[in-house]
N, C-alpha and C positions, 0 to 999 in steps of 0.2 A: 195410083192409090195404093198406099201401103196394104199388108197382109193383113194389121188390125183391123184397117177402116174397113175392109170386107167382111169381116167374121160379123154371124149373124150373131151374135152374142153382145154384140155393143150396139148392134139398130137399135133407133130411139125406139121403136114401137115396143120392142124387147124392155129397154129403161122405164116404161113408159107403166108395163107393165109389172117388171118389178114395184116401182113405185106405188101403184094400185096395192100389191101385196104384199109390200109391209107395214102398207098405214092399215091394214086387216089388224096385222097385230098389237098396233098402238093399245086398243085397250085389255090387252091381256100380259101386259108389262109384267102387274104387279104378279102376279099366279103363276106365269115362266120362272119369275125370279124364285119364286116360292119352289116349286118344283126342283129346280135343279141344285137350291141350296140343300133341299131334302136330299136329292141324288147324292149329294157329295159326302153327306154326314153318313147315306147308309153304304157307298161303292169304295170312300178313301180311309185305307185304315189310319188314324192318329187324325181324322176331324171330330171324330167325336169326342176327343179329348181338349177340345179346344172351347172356351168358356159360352156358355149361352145368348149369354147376352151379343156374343161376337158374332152367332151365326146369323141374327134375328135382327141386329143394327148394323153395323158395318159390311158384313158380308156379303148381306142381302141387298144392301143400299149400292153396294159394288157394282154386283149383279143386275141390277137394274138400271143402274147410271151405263154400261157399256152396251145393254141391248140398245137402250132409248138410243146412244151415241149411233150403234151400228143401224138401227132403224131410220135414223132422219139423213144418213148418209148414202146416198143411189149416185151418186156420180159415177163418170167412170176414173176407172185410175189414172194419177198421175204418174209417170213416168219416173223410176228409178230415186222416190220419195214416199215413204212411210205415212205421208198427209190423207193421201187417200184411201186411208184403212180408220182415218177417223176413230183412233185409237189414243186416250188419253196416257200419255205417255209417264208424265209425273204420278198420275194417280196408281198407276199400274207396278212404277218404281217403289211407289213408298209401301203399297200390299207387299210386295216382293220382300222388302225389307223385314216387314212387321214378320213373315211368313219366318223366314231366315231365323228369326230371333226368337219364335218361340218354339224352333226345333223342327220344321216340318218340312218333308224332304224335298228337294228339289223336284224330282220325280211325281210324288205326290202332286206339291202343287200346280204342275205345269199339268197332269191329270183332273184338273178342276177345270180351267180354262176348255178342253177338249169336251167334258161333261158338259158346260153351257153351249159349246156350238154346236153338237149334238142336239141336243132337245129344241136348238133355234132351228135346224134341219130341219125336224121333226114338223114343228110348229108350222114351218113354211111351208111343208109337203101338204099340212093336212087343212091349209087353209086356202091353196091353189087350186083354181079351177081349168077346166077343160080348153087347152089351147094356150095355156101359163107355162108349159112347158120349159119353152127359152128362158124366158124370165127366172121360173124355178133353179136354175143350170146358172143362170148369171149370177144370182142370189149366192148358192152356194160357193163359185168362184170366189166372189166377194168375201164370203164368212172364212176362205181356207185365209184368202189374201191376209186380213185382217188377225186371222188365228196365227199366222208368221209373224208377223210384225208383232203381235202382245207376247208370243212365245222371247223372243230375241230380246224386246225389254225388261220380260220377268227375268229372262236367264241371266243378262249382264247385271242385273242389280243383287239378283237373290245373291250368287257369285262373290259380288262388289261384299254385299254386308257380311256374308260369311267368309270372307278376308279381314275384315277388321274386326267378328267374333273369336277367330282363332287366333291372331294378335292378343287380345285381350284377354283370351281363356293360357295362350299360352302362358302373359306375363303374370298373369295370378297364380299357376301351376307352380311359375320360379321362385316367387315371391312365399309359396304357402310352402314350397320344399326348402328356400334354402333361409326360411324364417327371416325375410324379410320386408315386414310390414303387410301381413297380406290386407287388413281391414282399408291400410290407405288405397293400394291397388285396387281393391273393389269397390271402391267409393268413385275412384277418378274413372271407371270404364261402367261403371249402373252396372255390376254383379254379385250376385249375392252368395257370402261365404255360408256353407253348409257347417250344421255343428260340429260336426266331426266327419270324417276321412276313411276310406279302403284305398289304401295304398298299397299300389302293384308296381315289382318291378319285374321290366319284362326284356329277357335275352334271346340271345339266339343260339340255340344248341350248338356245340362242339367246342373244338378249342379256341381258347382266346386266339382272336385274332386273323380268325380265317375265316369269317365273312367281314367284308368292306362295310363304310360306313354308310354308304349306299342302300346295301341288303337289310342291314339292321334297323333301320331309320323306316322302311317298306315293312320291313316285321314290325315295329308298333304300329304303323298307319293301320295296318291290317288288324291288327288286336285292338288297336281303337275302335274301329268301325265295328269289329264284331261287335263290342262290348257296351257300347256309344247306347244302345237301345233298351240297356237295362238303363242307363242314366238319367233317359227323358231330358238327354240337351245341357246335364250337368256332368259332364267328363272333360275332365282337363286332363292333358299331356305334357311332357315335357321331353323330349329326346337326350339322349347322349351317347357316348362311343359304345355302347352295351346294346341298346336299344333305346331305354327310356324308362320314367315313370309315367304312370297313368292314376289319378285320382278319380275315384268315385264316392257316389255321396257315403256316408255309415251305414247305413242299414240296408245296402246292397247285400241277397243273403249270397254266403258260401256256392250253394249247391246249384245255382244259377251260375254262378261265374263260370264253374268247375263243367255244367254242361255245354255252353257258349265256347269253351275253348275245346272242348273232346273232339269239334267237329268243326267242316267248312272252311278250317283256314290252308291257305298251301304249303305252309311250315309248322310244325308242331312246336310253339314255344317253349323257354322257361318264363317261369311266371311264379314272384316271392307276394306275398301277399301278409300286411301288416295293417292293421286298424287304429288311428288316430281316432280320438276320444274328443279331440277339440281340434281347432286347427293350428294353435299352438302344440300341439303334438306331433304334428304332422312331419317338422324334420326327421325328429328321431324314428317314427314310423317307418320313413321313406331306407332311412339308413339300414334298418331293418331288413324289410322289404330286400333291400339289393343284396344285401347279406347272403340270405335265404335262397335267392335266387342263385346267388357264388357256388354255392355248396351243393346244388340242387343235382341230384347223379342223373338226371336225362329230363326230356320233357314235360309236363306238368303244370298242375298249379298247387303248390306248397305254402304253406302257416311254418310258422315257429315248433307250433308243435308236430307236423309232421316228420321233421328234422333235428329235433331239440338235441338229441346227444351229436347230430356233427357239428350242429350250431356251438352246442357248448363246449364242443373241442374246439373248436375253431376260434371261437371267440366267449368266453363264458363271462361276460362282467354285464350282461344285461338278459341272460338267460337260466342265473343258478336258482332267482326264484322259480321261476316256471317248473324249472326240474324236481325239486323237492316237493314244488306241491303236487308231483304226481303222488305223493306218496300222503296225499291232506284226507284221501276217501277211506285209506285205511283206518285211519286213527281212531273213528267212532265205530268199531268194529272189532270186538276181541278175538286176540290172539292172530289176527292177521299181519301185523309188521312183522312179530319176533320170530312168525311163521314164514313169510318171506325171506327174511335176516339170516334163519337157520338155513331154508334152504338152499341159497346163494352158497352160504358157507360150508356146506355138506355137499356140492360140485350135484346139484340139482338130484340126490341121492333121496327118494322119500320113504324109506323106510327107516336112515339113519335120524333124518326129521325126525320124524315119531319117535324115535327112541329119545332123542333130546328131551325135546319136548313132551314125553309122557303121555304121546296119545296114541290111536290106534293110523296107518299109513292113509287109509279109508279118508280119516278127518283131515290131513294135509292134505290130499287131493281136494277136497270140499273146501279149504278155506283159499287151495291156488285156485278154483276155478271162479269162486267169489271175489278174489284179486283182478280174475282178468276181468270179469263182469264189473266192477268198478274202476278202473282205473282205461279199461281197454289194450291193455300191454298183457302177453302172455309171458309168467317168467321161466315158460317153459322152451322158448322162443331163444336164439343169441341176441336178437336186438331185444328182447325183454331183459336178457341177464347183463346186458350191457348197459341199460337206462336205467334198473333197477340198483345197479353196483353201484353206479354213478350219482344216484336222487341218495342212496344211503350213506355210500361216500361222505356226501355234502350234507347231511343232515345230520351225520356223527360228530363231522367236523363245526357245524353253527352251536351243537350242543356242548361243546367244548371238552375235556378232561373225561373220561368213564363216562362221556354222553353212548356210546354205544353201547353200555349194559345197562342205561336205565331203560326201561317199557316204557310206552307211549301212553300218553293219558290213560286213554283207555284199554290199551294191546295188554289184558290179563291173558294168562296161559290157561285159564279153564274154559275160553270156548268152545265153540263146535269147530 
């Protein structure tokens, strides 16, 4: 007699009694199901964000299709076959998938399954009587047996479908970066283009060339994933020998991105950040973005405008608007251009200021500190007298001929 046929856990009296106690439970199906679908919405974070109607029809119908399955199944196990866990195997596949697809982590959902055998535990503890003992012990054997086998199908399929999501997310990433067709690619893979784009490009600090493409290709997975959760399931990637682009949807705010990346990663990125307005903007964006990222002097996450004079030394034929219009908050505001103008040109001197200009040194101080207060640039600063030189520069020059000695709309010399 083999080892099994002796264990007191497979005597039919044992079966005999299992059976007795889980037709106890047959009519508490529908209230189990109920219960544990509540458990899930209030224990897994991101089920509550998954539609109502999902939890209360499908869910819940889940939920009660695989007790009823595990309740009418007391045999003992077949040998080295998944049959006898009585586990609907397609049905389990296709939740998996659905799961997959509308963003919900593997982790999580393999933490729902655990929830429902849990409270079947429960269930069967508290409806066993005196001398069920075996039986109770067999039962939960059963429930672990059957909790393997649903685990192993949810994981190969969630898996499976999020292999042909990131296929799909990849080739729409290519398609909406290198502006080619993105609306058809989202039509042929059921994905939906966002109206517009944050476009990140994301490096890996130091010199070209001295992280492998290995490392770099790890540094976006990793900046993905941080970032992936402000998405809610809509971030696409794209790798290349730098690291990659990363798309997220428009209205992803700044000061989320910029705390998500302060912390938790093992490498402190570069990270260029440019906003498409549609997803036809999205090349030039992305171009940006990399740009940004070229220039960026150490880790970070960077805009245009945090960089704007290396940007526009570096490359000035899609940054000399941005530049000048640092100088757009002056202009309804007297006597603050020709006030800056002076004192650029007076080697940041404010008493020669004043004399210029007719006023006491007291009211240049007051109109440079109303400069920095609108504009955010102190041109008290080198990198204020260098962006400032620069936005005046270019604004002398679009005004053409003696454009430097006309006043600005509004820039009279009698103000404060």
């Amino acid at each position: 007699m083999s080892q099994r046929d002796e264990s007191p856990l497979l005597d039919d009296h044992v079966r005999e009694q299992a059976i007795r106690l889980a037709a106890r439970l047959e009519p508490q199906v529908n209230q189990l199901a109920r219960e544990i679908v509540e458990r899930q919405w209030a224990e897994i974070p991101g089920f509550d964000r998954l539609p109502g109607d999902m939890r209360d029809l499908e869910i819940a119908a889940t939920t009660r299709h695989a007790i009823r399955g595990f309740l009418r199944y007391i045999h003992p196990p077949v040998p080295d076959s998944n049959s006898g866990t009585h586990v609907d195997a397609e049905l389990f596949r296709e939740r998996a998938a659905q799961r997959a697809e509308e963003g919900l982590s593997l982790a999580k959902l393999l933490r729902s399954y655990h929830i429902g055998v849990e409270r079947l535990m429960d269930a069967f503890a508290a409806a066993a009587r005196p001398g069920e003992e075996a039986a109770l012990c067999w039962l939960a054997r059963r429930q672990l047996s059957a909790l393997n086998a649903t685990v192993e199908i949810v994981t190969e399929a969630y898996l499976a479908a999020l292999a042909d999501q990131q296929v799909a997310a990849r080739e729409l990433a290519r398609a909406l970066i290198h502006g080619e067709d993105p609306e058809q690619v989202a039509a042929r893979y059921g994905l939906v283009l966002e109206p517009g784009y944050l476009v990140l490009s994301v490096r890996a600090p130091g010199p070209e060339g001295v992280q492998g493409p290995v490392a770099v290709r790890r540094l976006l997975r990793q900046v993905v994933a941080r970032l992936a959760p402000l998405a809610e399931g809509r971030a696409h990637s794209l790798p290349d020998e730098h690291g990659g682009h990363l798309l997220l949807p428009g209205e992803t705010p700044h000061a989320d991105l910029a705390r998500c990346l302060a912390t938790g990663l093992p490498q402190a990125p570069i990270v260029g950040a440019a906003r498409a307005a549609t997803p036809a903007d999205v090349p030039a964006a992305a171009d940006q973005a990399r740009r940004v990222a070229a220039i960026a002097p150490a880790p970070g996450l960077y805009r245009l405008q945090d960089l704007l004079l290396d940007y526009h030394l570096a490359q000035p034929a899609d940054s000399a608007a941005e530049l000048t219009a640092l100088l757009e908050p002056l202009e309804q505001h007297a006597g603050l251009l020709s006030t800056l103008a002076t004192f650029l040109a007076r080697d940041l001197d404010r008493r020669r200021t004043g004399q210029e200009l007719q006023v006491h040194p007291n009211t240049v101080d007051n109109r440079l500190a109303r400069i920095t207060q609108l504009t955010g640039v102190d041109p008290h600063t080198t990198h204020g007298v260098q962006l400032f030189g620069a936005a005046l520069t270019l604004r002398r020059l679009a005004d053409g001929p003696g454009g430097s000695d006309r006043p600005a709309r509004s820039d009279r010399p009698d103000g404060p």
